[in-house]
N, C-alpha and C positions, 0 to 999 in steps of 0.2 A: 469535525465529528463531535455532538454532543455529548459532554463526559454523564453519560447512563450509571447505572449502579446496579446490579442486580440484588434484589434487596432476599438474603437467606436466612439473615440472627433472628428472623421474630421463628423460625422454624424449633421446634422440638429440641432439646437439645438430644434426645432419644436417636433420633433422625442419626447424628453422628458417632453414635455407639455403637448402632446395629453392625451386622457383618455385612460382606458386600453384596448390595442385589442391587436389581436395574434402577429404582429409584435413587439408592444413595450413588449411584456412577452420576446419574443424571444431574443430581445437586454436586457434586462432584467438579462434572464440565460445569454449568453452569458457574461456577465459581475463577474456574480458570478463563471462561466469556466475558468475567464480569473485570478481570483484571488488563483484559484486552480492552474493554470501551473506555477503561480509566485511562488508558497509555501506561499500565505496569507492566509490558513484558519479561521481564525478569521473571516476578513473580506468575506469572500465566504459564512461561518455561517450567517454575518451579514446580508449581502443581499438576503439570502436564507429565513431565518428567517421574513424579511422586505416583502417578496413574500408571503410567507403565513398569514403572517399579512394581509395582501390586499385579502384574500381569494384565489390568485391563486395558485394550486395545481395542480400537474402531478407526472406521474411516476419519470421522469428523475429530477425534481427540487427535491423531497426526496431523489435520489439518489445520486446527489449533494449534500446534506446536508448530507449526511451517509458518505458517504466519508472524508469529512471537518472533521465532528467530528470525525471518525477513524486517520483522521493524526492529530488533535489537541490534540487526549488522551484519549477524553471525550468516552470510550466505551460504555457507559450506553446509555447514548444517541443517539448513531450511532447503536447500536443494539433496542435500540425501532422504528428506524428510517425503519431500512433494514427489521423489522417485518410489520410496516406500508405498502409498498410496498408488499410484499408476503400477504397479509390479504383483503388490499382497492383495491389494483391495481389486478386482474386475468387476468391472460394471458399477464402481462405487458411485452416489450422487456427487461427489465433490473432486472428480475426474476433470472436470473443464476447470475448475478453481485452480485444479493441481497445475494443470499445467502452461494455468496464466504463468502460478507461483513461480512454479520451475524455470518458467521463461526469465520473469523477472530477474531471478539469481541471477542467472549469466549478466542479464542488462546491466543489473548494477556492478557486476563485476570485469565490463565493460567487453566482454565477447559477445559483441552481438550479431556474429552467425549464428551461433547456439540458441539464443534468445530468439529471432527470427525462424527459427526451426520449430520451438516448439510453439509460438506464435501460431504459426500457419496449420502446422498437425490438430490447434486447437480450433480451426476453424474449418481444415476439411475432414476432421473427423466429424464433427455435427457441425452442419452449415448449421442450424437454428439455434446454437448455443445462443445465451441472453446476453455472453461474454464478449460476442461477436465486436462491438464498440470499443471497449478496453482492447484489444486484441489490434485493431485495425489502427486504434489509437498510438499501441506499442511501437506497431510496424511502420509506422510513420517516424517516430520519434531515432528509432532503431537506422530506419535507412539515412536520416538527416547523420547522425551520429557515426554512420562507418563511411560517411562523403556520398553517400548513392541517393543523390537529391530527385531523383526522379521514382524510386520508390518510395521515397519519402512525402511526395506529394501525389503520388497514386491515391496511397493509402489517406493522407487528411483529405484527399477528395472525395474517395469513397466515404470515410468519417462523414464530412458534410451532407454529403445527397442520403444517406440511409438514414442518418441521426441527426438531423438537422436540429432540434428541438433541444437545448441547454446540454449539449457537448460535453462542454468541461465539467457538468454537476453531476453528468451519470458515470464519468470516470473514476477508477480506483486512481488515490489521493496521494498513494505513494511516487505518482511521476507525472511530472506538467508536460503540457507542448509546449515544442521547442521552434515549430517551424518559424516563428519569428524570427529566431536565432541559431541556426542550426550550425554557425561552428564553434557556440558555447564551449569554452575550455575549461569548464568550474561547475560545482555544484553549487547552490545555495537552497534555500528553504524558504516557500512560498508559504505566508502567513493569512494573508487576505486579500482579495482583488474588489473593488470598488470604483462603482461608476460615479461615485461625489469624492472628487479628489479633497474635500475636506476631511473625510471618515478616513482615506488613506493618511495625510498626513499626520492627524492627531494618533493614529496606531503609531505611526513611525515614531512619532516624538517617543509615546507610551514607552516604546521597545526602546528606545534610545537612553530614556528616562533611567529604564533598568538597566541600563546595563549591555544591550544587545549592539552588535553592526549592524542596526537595519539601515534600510534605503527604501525610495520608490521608484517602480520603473512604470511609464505611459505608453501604453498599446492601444494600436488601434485596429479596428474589425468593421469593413462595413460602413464606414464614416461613423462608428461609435467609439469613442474612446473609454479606454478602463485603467484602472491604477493600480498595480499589484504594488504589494507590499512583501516585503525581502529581506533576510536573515543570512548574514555571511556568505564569503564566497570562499571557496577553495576546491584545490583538483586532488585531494582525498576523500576520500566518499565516507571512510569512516568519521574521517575530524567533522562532519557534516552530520551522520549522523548521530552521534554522540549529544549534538547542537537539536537535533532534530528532537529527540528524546526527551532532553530537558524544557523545550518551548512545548511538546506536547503534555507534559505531567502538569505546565502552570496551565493548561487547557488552551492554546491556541491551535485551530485548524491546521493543521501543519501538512506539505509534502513536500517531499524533492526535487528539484527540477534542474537536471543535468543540461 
């Protein structure tokens, strides 16, 4: 993801004096948004946190803060967050977000009947959700992961025939396919994938160069071959993401792939 900036100092400094009305909530979130496309969740938490202190509350600032806490680790809290939402908020726009999010928790916290539960609720409560891909995506990943390889590949078949068209670019970045490997016992963190295993290699050296356990691994799809590029292994998800956090704040595309 390109590290963005949401650009707010050339504003007034007026703007941050006044008392609360819907413009200053609005520079508000934007600020805790802008901390999200940096890779600061901490700070996104902060100022998210700092909003509800002050009594203001929306759909989209818990959905900001469920997110934060999903990339900072903290699932417990990012899934009381994405329930909050689905419970306070009815009929809220970021109802199907919530409960990708919600799914997510469990995945990463490796119950994934729960995670397949709200998976599926996400997808027959509005068949036309836009989520529909990520979803189908999960459920794929989800079935390879609790041994049930035949819903595992239902679902990456469905993925195929509906989404045919760059797969893995319209997925959320927090979880890779797995059905290459579906009895992966380890996390690591997917930096870059590339079809010129030279562009892969010189990253790897890059990452090596610094400091990192990277490697390459060679897949292939179709008679094409690709190169992902990879960032430690281990079967704690937290030591992973910790690792995850720090390679996204020096700016590399970063997700997890269980």
């Amino acid at each position: 993801m390109p590290k963005l900036r949401v650009n707010i100092l050339s504003l007034s400094f007026a703007l941050y004096v006044l008392s609360f009305t819907p413009l200053s909530y609005a520079l508000n979130l934007d600020k805790a948004k802008s901390y999200i496309l940096e890779g600061d969740y901490k700070s996104a938490i902060s100022e998210g946190e700092r909003l509800l202190a002050q009594d203001v509350s929306s759909d989209e600032l818990y959905y900001i803060l469920g997110i934060s806490y999903l990339k900072d680790g903290n699932f417990l809290r990012a899934s009381d967050i994405f329930e909050i939402i689905l419970r306070e908020f009815k009929g809220s726009a970021f109802s199907d977000e919530a409960k990708l999010g919600l799914g997510d928790t469990y995945f990463l916290r490796g119950d994934f009947v729960k995670a397949e539960g709200y998976y599926k609720d996400l997808i027959n409560s509005n068949p036309h959700t836009r989520l529909k891909a990520q979803a189908y995506y999960r459920l794929s990943q989800a079935g390879y992961k609790s041994g049930n390889t035949q819903q595992g590949q239902e679902y990456l078949d469905k993925l195929k025939q509906d989404f045919p068209l760059n797969i893995e670019s319209s997925l959320n970045k927090d979880l890779c396919l797995i059905a290459d490997s579906p009895s992966a016992a380890y996390y690591t963190i997917q930096v870059g994938s590339f079809a010129n295993i030279t562009n892969a290699r010189n990253l790897t050296e890059k990452l090596i160069q610094k400091g990192y356990p990277a490697y390459m691994e060679e897949s292939s799809s179709k008679g094409q071959k690709s190169y992902r590029v990879r960032v430690g292994k281990s079967a704690l998800l937290q030591e992973i993401s910790v690792l995850e956090n720090k390679l996204s704040r020096e700016g590399y595309p970063t997700k997890i792939c269980p």
